[in-house]
N, C-alpha and C positions, 0 to 999 in steps of 0.2 A: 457115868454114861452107860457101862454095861448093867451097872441095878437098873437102871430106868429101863433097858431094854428090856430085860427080864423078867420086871412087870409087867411092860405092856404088853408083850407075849404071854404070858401067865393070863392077866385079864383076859386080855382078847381068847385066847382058845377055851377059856373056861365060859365064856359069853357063849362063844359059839357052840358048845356042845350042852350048857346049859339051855338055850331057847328052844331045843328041840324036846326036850326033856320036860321042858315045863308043859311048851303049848300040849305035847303029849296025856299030860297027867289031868285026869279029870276032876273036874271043878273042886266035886264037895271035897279035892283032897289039894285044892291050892293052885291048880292050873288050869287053862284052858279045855280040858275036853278035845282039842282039834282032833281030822284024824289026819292021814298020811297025807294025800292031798291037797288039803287046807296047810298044812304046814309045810308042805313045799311052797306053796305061795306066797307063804309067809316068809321065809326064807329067798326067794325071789325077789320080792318086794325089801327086804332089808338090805339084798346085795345091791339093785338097781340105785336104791338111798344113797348108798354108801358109794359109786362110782360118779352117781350126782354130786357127791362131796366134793369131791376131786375137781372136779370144776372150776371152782372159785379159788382153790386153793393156791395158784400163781400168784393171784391179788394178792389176796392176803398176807402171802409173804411176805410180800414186797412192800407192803403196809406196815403189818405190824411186826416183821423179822420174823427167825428162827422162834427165840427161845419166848418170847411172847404166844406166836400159835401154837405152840408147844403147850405150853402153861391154859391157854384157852382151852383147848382141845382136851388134856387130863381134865378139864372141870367135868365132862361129859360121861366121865367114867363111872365116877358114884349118885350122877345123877342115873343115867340107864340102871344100874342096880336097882336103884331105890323105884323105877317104874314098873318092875316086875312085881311087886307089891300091888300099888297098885291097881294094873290091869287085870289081877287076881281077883282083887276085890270085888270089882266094876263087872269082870266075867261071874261073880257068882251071885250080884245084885241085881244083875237081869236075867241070868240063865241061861245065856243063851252067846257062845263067841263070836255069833253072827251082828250079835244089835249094834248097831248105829252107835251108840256109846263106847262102845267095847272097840270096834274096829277102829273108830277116832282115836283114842287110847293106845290103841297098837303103833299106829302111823304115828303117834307124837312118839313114843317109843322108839321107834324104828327113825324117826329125824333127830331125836338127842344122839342115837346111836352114832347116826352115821358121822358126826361130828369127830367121832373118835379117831376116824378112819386117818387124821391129818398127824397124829404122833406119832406113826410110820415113819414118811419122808419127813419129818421135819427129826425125827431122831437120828437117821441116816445123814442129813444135813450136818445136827452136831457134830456125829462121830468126823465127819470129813473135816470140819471145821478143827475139831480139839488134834487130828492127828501134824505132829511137827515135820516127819518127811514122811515119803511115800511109802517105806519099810515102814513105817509106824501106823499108818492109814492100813497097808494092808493086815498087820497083827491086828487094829482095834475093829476092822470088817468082819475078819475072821470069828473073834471071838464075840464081837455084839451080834453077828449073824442069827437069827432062830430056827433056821434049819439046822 
């Protein structure tokens, strides 16, 4: 339970300080071109994604349990990796981070993303779940915490 968390903290803030870095770096060198701007928007638009996540996420639950959206939701992780490829591509096949292509791309990007957003509370769930008394919940809080 604490590896898991410590991945997904790892990913996660590595995501997040990777996308700015990327949309940053221009094209002929792998990235978007954006400039400050455009990539606060862009980063607006992936948080607003990602609160939309949260939505559904009672159903689900309750659907398909814990350790299932759990398991769904890590699938999302090496998928968003692997989109940053291509929207590199797409951004340097048309020129332009504005075209119609590119920005569809982003937003598919930014909806695998926001998928991830559910292996938070559903990891917080487990740790509740795996602790035997409440001395034991608050050591495994403690130390799966990421702050």
């Amino acid at each position: 339970m604490l590896f898991a968390t410590f991945l997904v903290c790892t990913i996660n803030e590595a995501l997040f300080a990777l996308y700015p870095l990327f949309a940053f770096t221009p094209r002929e060198s792998g990235g978007l071109g954006l400039d400050e701007a455009q990539i606060g928007i862009h980063m607006s638009i992936r948080a607003v994604t990602q609160i939309l996540a949260l939505i559904p996420m009672p159903h689900l639950h309750r659907r398909l349990g814990t350790k299932r959206l759990y398991q769904l939701a890590s699938i999302s992780w090496p998928i968003t990796v692997l989109g940053f490829p291509v929207v590199s591509r797409l951004a340097g096949a048309y020129g332009e981070p504005d075209a119609p292509q590119v920005l569809v791309a982003v937003l598919a990007l930014f909806i695998v993303w926001m998928f991830t957003v559910w292996t938070w509370p559903c990891l917080m769930i487990l740790v509740n779940e795996a602790a035997p008394s409440p001395e034991a919940l608050g050591r495994l809080n403690g130390a799966s915490s990421p702050v």
